[in-house]
Backbone as JSON Lines, residues from 0, in Angstrom:
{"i":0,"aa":"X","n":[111.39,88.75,96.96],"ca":[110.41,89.75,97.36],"c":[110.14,89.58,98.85]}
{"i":1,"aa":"X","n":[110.07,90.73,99.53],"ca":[109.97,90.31,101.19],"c":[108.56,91.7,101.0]}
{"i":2,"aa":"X","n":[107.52,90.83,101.86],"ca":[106.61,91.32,101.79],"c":[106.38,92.5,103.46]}
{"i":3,"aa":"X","n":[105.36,93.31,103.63],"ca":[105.8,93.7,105.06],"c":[105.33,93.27,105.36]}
{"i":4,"aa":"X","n":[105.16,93.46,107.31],"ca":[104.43,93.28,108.24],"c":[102.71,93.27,108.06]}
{"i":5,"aa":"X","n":[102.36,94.26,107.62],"ca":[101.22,94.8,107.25],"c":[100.69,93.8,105.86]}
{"i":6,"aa":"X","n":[101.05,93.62,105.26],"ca":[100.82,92.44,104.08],"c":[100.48,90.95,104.72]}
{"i":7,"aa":"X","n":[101.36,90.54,105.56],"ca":[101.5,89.2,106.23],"c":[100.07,89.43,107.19]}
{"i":8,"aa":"X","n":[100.02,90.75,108.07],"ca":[99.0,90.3,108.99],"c":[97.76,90.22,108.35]}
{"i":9,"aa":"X","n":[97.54,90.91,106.89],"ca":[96.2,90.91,106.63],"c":[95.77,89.58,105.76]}
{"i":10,"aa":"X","n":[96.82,88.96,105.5],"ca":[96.41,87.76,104.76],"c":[96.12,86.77,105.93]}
{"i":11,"aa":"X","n":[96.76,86.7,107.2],"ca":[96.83,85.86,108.08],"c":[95.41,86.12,108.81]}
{"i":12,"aa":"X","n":[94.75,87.53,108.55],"ca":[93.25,88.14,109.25],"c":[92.33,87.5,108.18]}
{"i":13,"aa":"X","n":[92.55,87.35,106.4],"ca":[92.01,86.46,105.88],"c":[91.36,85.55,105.96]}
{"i":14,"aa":"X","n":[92.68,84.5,105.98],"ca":[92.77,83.71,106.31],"c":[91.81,82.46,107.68]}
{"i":15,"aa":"X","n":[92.21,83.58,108.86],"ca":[91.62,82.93,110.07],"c":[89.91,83.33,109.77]}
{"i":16,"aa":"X","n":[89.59,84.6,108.95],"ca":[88.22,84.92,108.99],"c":[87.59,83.76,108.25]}
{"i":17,"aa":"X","n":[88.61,83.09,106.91],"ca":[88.13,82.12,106.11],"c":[87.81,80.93,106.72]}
{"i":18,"aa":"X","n":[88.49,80.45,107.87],"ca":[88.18,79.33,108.58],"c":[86.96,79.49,109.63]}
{"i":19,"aa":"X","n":[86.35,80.31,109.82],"ca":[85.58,81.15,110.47],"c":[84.01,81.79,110.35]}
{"i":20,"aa":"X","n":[83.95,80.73,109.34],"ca":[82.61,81.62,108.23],"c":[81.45,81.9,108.87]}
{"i":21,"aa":"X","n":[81.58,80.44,110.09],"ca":[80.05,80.17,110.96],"c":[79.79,81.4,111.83]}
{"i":22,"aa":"X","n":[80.44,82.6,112.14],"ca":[80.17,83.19,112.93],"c":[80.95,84.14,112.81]}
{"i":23,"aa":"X","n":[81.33,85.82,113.52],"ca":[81.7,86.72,113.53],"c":[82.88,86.88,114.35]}
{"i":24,"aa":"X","n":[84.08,87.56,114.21],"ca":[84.85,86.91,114.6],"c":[85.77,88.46,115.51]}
{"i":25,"aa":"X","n":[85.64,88.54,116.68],"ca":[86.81,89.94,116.94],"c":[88.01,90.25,116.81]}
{"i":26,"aa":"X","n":[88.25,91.44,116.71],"ca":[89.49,91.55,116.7],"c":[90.34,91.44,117.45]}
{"i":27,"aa":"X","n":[90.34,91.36,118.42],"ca":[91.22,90.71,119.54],"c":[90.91,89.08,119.56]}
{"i":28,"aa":"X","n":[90.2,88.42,118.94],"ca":[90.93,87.08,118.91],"c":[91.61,86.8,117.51]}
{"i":29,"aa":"X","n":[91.78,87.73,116.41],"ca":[92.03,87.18,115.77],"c":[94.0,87.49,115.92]}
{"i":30,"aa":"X","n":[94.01,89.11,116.69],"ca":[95.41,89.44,117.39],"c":[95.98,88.76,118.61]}
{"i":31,"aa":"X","n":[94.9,87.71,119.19],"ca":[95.44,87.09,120.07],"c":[96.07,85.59,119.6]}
{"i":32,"aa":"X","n":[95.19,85.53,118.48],"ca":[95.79,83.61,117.96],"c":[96.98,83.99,117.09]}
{"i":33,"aa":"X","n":[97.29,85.29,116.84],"ca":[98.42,85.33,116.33],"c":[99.28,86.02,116.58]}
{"i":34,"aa":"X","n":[99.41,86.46,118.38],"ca":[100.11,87.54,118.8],"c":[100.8,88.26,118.21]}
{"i":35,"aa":"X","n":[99.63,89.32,117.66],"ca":[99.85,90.69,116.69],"c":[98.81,91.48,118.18]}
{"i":36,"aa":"X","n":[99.7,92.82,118.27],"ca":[99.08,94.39,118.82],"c":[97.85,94.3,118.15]}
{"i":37,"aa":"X","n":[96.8,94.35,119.15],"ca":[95.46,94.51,118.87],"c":[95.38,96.07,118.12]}
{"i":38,"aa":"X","n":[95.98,96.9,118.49],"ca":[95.76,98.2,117.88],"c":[96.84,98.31,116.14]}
{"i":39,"aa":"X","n":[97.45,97.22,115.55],"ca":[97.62,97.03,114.78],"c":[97.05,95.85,113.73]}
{"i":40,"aa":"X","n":[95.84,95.14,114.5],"ca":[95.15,94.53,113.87],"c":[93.74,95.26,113.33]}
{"i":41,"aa":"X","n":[93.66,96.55,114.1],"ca":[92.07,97.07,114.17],"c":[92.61,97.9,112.94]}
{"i":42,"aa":"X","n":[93.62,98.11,112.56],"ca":[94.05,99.33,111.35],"c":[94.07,98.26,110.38]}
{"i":43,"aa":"X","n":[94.37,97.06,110.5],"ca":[94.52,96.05,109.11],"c":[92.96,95.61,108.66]}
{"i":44,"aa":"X","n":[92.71,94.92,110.21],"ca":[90.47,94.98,109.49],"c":[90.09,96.05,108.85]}
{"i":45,"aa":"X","n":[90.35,97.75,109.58],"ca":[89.9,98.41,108.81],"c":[89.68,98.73,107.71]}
{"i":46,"aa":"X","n":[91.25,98.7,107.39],"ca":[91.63,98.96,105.51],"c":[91.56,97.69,104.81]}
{"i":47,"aa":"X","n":[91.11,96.18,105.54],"ca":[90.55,95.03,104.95],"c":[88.99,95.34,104.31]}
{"i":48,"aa":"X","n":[88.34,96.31,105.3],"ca":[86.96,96.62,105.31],"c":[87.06,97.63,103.78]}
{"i":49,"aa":"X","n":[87.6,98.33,104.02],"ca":[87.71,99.65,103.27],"c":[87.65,98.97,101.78]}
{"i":50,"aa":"X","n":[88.82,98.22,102.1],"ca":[88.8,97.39,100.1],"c":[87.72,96.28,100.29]}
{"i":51,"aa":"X","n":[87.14,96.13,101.04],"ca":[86.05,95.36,100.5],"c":[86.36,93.76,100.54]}
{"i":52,"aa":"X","n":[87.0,92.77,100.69],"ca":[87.97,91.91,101.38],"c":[86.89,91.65,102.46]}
{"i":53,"aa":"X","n":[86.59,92.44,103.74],"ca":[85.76,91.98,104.81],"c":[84.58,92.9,105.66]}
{"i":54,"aa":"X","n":[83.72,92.22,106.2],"ca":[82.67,93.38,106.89],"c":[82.58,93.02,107.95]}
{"i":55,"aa":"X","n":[82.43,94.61,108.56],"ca":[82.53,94.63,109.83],"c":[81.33,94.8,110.15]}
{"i":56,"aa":"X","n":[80.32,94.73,111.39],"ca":[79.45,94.58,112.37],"c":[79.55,95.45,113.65]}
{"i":57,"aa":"X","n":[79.35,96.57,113.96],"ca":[79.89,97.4,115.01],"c":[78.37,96.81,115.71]}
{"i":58,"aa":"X","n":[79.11,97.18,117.91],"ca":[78.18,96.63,118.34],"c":[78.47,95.68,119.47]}
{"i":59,"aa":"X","n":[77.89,95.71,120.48],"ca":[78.18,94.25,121.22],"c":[78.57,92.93,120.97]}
{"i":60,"aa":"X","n":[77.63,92.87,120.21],"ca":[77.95,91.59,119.58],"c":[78.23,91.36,118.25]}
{"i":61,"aa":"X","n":[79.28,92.41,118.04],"ca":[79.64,92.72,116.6],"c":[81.12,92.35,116.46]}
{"i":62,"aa":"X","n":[81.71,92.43,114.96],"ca":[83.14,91.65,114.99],"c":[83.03,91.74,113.37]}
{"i":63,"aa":"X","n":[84.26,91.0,113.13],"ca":[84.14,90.66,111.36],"c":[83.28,89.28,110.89]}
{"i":64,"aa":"X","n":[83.89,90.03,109.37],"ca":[83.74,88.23,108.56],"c":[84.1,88.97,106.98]}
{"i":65,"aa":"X","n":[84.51,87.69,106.29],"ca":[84.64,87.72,105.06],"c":[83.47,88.3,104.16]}
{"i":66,"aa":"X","n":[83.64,89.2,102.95],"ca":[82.69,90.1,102.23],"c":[82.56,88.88,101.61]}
{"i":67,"aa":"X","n":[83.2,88.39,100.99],"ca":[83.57,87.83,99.9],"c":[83.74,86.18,99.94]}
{"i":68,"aa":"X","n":[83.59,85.22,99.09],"ca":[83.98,83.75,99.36],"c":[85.37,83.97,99.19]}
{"i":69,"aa":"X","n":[85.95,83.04,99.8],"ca":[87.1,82.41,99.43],"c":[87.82,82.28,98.48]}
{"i":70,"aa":"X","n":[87.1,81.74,97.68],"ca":[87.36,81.56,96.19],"c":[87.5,82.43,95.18]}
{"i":71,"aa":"X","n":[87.1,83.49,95.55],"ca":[87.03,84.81,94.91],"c":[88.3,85.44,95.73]}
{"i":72,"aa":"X","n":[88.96,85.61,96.53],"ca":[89.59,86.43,96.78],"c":[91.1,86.01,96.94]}
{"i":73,"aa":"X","n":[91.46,86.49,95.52],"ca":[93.08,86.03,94.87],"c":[94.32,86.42,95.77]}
{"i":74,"aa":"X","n":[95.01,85.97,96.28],"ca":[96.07,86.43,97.13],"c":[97.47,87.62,96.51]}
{"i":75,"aa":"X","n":[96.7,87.94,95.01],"ca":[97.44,88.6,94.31],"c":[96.9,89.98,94.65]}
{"i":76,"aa":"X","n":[95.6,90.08,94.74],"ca":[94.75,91.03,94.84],"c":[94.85,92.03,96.45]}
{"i":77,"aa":"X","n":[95.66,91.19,97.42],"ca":[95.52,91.33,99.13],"c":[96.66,92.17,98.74]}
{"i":78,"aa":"X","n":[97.64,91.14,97.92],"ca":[99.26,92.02,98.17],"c":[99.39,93.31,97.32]}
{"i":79,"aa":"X","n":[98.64,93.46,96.31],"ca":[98.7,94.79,95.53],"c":[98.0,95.65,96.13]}
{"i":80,"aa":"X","n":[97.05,95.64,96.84],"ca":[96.29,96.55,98.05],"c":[96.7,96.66,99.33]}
{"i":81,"aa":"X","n":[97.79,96.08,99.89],"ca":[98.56,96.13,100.88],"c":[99.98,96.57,101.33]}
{"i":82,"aa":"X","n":[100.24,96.16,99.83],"ca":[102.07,96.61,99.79],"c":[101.89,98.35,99.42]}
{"i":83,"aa":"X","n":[102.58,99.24,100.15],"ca":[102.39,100.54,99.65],"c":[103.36,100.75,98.59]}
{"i":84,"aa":"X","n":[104.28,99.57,98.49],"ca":[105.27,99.95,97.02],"c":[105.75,98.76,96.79]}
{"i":85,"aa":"X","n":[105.44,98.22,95.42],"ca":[106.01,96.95,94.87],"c":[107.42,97.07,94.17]}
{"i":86,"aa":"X","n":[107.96,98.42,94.24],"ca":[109.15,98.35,93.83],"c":[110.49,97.79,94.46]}
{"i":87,"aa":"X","n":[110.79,97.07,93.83],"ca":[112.33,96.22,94.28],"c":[113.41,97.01,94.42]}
{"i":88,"aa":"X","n":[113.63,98.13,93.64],"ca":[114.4,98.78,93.54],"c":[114.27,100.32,93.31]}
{"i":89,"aa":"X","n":[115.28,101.29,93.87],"ca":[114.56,102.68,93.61],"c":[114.46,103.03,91.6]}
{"i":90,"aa":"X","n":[115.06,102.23,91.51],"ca":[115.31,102.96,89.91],"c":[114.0,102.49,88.98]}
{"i":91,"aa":"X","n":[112.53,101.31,89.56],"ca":[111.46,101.6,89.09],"c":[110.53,102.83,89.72]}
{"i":92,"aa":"X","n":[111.16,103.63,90.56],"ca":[110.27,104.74,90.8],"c":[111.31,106.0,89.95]}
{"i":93,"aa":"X","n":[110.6,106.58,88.82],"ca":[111.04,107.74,88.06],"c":[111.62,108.85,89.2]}
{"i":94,"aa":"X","n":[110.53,109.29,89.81],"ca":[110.62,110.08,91.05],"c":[111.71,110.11,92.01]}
{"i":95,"aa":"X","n":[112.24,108.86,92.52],"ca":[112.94,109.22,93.39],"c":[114.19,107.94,92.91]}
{"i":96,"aa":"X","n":[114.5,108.08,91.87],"ca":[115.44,107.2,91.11],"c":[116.65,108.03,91.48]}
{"i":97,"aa":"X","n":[117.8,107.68,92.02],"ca":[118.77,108.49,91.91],"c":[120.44,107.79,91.79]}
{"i":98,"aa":"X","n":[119.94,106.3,91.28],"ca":[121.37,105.42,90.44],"c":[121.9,106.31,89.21]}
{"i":99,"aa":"X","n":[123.1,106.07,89.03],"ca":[123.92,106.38,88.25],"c":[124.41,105.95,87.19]}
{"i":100,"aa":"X","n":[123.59,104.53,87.32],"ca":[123.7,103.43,86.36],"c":[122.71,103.49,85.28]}
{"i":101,"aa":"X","n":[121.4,104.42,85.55],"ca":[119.95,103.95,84.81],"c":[120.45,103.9,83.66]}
{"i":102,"aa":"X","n":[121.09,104.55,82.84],"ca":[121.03,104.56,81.27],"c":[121.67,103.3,81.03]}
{"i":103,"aa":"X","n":[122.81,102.1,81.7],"ca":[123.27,101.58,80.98],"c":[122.87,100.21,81.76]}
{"i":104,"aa":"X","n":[122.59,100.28,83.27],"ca":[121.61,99.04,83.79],"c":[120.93,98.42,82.91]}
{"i":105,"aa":"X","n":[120.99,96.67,82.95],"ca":[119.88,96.12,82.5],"c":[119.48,95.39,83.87]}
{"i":106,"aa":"X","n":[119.67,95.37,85.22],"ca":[118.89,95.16,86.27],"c":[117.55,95.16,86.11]}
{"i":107,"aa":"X","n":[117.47,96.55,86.07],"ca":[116.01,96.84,86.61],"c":[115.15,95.7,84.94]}
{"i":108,"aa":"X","n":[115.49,95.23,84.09],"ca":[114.64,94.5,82.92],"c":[114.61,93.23,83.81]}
{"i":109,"aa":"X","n":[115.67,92.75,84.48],"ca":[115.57,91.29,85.42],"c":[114.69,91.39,86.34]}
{"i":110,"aa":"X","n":[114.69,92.4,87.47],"ca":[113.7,92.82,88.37],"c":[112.64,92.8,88.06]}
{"i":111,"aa":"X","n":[112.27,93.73,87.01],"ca":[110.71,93.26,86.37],"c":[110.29,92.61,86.43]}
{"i":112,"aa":"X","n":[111.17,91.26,85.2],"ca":[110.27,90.12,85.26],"c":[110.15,89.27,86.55]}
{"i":113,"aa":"X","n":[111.08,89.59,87.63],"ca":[110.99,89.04,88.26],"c":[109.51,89.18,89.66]}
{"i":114,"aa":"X","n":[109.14,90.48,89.51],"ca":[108.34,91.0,89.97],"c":[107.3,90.47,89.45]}
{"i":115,"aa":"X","n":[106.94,90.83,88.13],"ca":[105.53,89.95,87.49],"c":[105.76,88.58,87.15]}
{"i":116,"aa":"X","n":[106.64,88.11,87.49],"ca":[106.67,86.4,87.38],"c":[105.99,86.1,89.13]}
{"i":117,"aa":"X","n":[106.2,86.84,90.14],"ca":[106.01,86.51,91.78],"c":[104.63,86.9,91.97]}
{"i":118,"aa":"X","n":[103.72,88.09,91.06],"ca":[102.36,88.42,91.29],"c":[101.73,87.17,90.12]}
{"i":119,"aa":"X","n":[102.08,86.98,89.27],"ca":[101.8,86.03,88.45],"c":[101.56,84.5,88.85]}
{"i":120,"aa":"X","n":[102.23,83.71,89.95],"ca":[102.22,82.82,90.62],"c":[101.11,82.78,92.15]}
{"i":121,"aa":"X","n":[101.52,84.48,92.07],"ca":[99.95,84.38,93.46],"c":[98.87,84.74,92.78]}
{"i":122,"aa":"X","n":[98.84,85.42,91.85],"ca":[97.29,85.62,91.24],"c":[96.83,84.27,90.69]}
{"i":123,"aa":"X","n":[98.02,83.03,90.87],"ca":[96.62,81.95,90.91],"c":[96.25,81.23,91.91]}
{"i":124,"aa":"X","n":[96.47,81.93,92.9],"ca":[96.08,81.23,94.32],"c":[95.32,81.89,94.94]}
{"i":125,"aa":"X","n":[94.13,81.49,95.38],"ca":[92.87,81.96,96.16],"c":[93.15,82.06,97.64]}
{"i":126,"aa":"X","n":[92.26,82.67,98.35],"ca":[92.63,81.79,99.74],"c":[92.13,80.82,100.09]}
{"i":127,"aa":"X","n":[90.79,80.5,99.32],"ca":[90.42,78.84,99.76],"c":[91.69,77.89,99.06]}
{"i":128,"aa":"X","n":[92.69,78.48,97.98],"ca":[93.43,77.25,98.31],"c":[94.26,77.1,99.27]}
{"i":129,"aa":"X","n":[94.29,78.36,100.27],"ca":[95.41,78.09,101.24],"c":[94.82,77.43,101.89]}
{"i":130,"aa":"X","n":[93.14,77.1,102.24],"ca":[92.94,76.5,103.27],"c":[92.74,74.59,102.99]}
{"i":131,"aa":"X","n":[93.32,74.5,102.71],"ca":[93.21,73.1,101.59],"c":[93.72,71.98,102.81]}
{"i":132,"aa":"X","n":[94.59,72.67,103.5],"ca":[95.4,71.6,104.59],"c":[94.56,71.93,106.29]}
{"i":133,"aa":"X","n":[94.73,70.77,106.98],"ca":[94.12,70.64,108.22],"c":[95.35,71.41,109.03]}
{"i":134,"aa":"X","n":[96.07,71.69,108.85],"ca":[97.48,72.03,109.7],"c":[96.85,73.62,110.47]}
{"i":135,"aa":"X","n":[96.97,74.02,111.55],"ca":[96.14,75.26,112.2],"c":[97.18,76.5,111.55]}
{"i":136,"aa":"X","n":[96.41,77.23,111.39],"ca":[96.92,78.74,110.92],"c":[97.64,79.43,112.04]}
């Protein structure tokens, strides 16, 4: 499973907000400690904000922070609200399936499980357990 761009930065905006709790945090430092386009970090807080994940503070002295503890917020939960398509392959979308194989494929039954075996392994990981190690984000 290769996750996108957009998946990676918002767990990594998580993440740094999780280490971060004491105080409010901008968006340009959180695109600068991880040289990401500030104007592609302000679209990831946003739709972080939007699902509820983090709150924002508009304002001078305004910035983010986590809605939510840590502990509550499953890393299964970031990637199913982030990925705009969990399909591995076109032949789990009905719609725009256009193999030649579907009727006699058993792929797409491997893919599956392989798909809910990979959300299955992150839905038991929080992000306070990512933060478990001293190593810097």
């Amino acid at each position: 499973m290769q996750l996108t761009s957009y998946t990676d930065y918002s767990l990594r905006a998580l993440l740094y907000l999780a280490k971060k709790t004491e105080r409010l945090v901008t968006v340009t430092e959180i695109s600068e400690h991880y040289g990401v386009s500030r104007n592609h970090m302000v679209k990831v807080v946003h739709n972080l904000g939007a699902l509820g994940f983090v709150k924002t503070v508009r304002g001078k002295s305004g910035g983010v922070r986590l809605k939510m503890d840590p502990k509550d917020i499953r890393i299964s939960d970031v990637v199913k609200n982030t990925e705009p398509h969990m399909d591995i392959q076109e032949c789990f979308n009905r719609d725009t399936n256009t193999c030649p194989l579907i009727d006699d494929c058993r792929l797409k039954g491997v893919l599956h499980e392989a798909r809910l075996a990979f959300m299955t392994t992150l839905a038991k990981h929080t992000l306070e357990d990512m933060l478990s190690s001293d190593k810097p984000l």
